[in-house]
Residue frames as a rotation matrix with the C-alpha (Angstrom) as fourth column:
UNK 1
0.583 0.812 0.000 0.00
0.812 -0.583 0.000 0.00
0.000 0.000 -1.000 0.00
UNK 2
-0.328 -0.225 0.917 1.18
0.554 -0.832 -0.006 3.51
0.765 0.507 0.398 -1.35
UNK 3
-0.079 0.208 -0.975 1.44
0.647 -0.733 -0.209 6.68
-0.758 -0.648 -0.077 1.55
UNK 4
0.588 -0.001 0.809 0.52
0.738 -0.407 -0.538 9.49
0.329 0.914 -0.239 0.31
UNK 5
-0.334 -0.937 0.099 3.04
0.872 -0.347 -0.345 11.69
0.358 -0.029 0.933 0.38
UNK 6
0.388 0.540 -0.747 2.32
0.881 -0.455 0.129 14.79
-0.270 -0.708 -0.653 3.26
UNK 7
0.561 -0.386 0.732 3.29
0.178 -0.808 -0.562 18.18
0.808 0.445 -0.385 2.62
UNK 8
-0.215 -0.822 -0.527 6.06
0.868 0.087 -0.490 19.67
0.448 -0.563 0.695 5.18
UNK 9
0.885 0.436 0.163 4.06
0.341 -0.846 0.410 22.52
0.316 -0.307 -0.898 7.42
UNK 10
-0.683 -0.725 -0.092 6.71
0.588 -0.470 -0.659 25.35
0.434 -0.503 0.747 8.83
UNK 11
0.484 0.803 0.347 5.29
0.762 -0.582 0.284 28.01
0.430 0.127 -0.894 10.58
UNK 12
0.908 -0.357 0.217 6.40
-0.297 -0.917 -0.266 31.55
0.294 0.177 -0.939 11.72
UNK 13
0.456 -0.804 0.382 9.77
-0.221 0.313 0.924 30.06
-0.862 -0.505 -0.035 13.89
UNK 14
0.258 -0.475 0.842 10.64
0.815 0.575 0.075 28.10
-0.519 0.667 0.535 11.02
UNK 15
0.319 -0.210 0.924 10.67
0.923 -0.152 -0.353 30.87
0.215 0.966 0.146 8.70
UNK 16
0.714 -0.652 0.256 12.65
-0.685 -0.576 0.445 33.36
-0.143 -0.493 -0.858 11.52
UNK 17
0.614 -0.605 0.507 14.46
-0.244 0.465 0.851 30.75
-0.751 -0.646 0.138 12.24
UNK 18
0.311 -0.363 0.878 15.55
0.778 0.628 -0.015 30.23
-0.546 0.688 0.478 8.43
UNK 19
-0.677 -0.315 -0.665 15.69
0.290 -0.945 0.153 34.17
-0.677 -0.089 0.731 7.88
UNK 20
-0.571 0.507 0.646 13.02
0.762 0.035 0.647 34.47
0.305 0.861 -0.406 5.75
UNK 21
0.446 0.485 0.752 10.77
0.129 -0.867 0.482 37.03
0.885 -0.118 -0.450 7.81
UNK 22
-0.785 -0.562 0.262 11.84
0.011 -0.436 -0.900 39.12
0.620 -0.703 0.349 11.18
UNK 23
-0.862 0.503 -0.068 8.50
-0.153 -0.385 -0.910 39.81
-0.484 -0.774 0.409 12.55
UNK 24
-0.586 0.671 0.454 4.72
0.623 0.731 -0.277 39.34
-0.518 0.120 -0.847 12.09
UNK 25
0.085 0.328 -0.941 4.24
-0.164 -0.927 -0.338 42.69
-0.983 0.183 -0.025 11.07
UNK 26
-0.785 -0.389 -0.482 6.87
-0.549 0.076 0.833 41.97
-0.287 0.918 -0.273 7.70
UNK 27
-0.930 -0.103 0.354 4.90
0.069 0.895 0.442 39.31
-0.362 0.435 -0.825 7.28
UNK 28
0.138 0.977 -0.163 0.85
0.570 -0.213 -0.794 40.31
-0.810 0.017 -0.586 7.42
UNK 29
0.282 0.356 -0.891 2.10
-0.645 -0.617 -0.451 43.23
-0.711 0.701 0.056 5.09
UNK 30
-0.659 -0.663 -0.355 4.02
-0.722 0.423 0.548 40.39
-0.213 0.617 -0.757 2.49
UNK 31
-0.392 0.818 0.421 0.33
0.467 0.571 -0.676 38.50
-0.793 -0.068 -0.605 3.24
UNK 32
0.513 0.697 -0.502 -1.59
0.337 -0.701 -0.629 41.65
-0.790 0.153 -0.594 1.75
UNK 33
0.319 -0.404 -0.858 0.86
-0.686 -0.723 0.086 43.63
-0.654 0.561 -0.507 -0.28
UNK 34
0.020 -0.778 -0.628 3.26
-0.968 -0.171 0.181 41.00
-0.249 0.605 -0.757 -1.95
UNK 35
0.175 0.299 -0.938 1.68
-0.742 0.666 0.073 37.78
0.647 0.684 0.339 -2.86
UNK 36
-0.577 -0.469 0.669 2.77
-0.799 0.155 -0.581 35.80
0.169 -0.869 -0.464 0.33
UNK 37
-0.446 0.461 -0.767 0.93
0.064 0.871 0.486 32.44
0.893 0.168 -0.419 0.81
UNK 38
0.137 0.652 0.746 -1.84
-0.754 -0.419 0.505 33.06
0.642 -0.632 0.434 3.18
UNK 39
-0.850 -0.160 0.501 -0.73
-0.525 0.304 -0.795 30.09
-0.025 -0.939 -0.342 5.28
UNK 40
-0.328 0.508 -0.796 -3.21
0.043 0.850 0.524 27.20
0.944 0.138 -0.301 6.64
UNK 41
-0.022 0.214 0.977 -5.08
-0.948 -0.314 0.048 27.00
0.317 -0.925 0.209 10.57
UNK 42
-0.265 0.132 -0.955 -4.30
0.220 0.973 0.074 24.10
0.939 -0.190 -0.286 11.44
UNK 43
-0.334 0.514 -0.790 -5.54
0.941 0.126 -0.315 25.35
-0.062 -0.849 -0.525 14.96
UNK 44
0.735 0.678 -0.009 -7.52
0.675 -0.730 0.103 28.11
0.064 -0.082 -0.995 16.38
UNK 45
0.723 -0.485 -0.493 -4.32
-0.411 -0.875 0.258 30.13
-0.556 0.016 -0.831 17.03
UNK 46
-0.024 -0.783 0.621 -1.85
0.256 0.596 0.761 27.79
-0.966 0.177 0.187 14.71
UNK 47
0.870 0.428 -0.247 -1.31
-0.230 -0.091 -0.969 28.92
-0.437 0.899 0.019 11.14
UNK 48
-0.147 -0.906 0.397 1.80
0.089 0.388 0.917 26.97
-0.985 0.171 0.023 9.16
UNK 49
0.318 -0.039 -0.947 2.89
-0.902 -0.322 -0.289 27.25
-0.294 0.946 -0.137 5.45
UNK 50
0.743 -0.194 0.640 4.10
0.036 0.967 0.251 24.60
-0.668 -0.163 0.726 3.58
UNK 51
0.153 -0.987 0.036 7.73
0.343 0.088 0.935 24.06
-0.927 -0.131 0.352 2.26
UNK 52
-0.557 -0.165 0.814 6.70
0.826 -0.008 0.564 24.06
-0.087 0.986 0.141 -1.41
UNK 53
0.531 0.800 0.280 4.66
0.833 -0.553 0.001 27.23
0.155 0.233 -0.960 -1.19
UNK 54
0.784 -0.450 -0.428 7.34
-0.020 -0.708 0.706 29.18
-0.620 -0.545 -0.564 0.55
UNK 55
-0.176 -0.984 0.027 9.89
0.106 0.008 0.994 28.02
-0.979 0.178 0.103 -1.77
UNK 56
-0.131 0.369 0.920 7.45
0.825 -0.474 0.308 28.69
0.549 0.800 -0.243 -5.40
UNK 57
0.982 0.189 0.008 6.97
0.188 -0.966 -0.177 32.65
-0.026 0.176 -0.984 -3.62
UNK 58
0.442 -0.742 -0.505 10.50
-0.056 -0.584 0.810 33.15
-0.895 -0.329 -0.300 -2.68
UNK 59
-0.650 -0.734 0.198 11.68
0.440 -0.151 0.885 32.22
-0.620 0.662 0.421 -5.94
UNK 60
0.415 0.449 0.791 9.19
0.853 -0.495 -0.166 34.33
0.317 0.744 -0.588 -7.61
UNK 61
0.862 0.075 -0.502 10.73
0.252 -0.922 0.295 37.22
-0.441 -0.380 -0.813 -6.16
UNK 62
0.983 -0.168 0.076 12.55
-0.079 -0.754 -0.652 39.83
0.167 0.634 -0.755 -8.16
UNK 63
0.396 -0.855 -0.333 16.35
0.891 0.271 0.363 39.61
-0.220 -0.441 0.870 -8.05
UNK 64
-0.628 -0.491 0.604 16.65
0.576 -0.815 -0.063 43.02
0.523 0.308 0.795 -9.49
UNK 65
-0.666 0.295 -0.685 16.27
0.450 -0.573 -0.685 46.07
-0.594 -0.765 0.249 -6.78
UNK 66
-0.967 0.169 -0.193 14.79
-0.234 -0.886 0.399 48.35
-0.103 0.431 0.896 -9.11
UNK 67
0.039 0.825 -0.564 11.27
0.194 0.548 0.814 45.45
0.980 -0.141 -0.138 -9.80
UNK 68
-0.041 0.364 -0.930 10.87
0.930 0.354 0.098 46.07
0.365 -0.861 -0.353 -5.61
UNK 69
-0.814 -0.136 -0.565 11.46
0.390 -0.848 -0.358 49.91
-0.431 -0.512 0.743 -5.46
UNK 70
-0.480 0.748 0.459 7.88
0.021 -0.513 0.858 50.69
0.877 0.421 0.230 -7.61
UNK 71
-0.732 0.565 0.380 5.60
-0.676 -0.670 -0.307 53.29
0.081 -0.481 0.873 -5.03
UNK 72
-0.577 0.573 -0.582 3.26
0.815 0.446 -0.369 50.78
0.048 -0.687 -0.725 -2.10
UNK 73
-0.062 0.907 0.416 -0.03
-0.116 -0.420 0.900 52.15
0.991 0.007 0.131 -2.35
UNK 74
-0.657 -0.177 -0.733 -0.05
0.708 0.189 -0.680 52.36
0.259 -0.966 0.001 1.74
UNK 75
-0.770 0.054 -0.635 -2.56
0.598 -0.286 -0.749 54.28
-0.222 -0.957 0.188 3.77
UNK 76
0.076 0.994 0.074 -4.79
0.642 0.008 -0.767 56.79
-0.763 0.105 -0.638 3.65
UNK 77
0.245 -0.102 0.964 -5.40
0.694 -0.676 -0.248 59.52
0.677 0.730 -0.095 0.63
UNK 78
-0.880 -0.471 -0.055 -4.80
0.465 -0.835 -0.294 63.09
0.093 -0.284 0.954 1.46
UNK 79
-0.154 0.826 -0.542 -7.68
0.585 -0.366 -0.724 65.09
-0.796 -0.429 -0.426 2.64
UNK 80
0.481 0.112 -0.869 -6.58
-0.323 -0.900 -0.294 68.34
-0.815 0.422 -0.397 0.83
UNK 81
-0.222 -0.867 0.445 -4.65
0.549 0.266 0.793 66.50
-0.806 0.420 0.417 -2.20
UNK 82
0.246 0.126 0.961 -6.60
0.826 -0.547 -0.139 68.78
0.508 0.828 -0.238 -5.17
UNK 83
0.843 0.537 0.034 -6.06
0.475 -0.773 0.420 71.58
0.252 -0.338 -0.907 -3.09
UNK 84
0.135 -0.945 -0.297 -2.27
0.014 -0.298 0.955 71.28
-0.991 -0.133 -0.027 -2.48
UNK 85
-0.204 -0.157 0.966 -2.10
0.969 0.106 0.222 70.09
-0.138 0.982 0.130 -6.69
UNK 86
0.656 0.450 0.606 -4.41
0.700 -0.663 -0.265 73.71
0.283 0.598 -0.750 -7.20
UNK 87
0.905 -0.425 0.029 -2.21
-0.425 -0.896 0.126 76.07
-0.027 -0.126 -0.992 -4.84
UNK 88
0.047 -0.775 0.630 0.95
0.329 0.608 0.723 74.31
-0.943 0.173 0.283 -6.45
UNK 89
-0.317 -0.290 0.903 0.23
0.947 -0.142 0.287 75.28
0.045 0.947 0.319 -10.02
């Protein structure tokens, strides 16, 4: 009889512990912002990734700085932004 072959969960330790993120912050925004693998619950407070997901995003990422310096849509607008653009021109 044939196992079937399990995936390999890490979760956040593992992927400090391998340098991949510093903090949960990097990471929620690398959830949202930069294509990060949302990860699995395997419990109510337990969320783990799995080896082959972490290793198909990291090698999608850019090796050239310039593909990681394009302008993060981040926060709110400006209140007054036509209004600084009007007493600007």
């Amino acid at each position: 009889m044939h196992k079937p072959d399990l995936p390999t969960f890490v979760r956040f330790r593992t992927l400090q512990a391998r340098g991949i993120v510093d903090n949960y912050v990097t990471l929620a925004r690398w959830i949202s912002d930069c294509g990060f693998p949302p990860g699995r619950l395997l419990g109510p407070n337990v969320r783990a990734w799995t080896e082959e997901e972490v290793a198909a995003w990291l090698s999608s990422r850019p090796t050239d700085r310039k593909a990681l310096l394009e302008p993060r849509k981040r926060g709110r607008p400006r209140k007054n932004a036509t209004a600084v653009e009007q007493g600007a021109a």
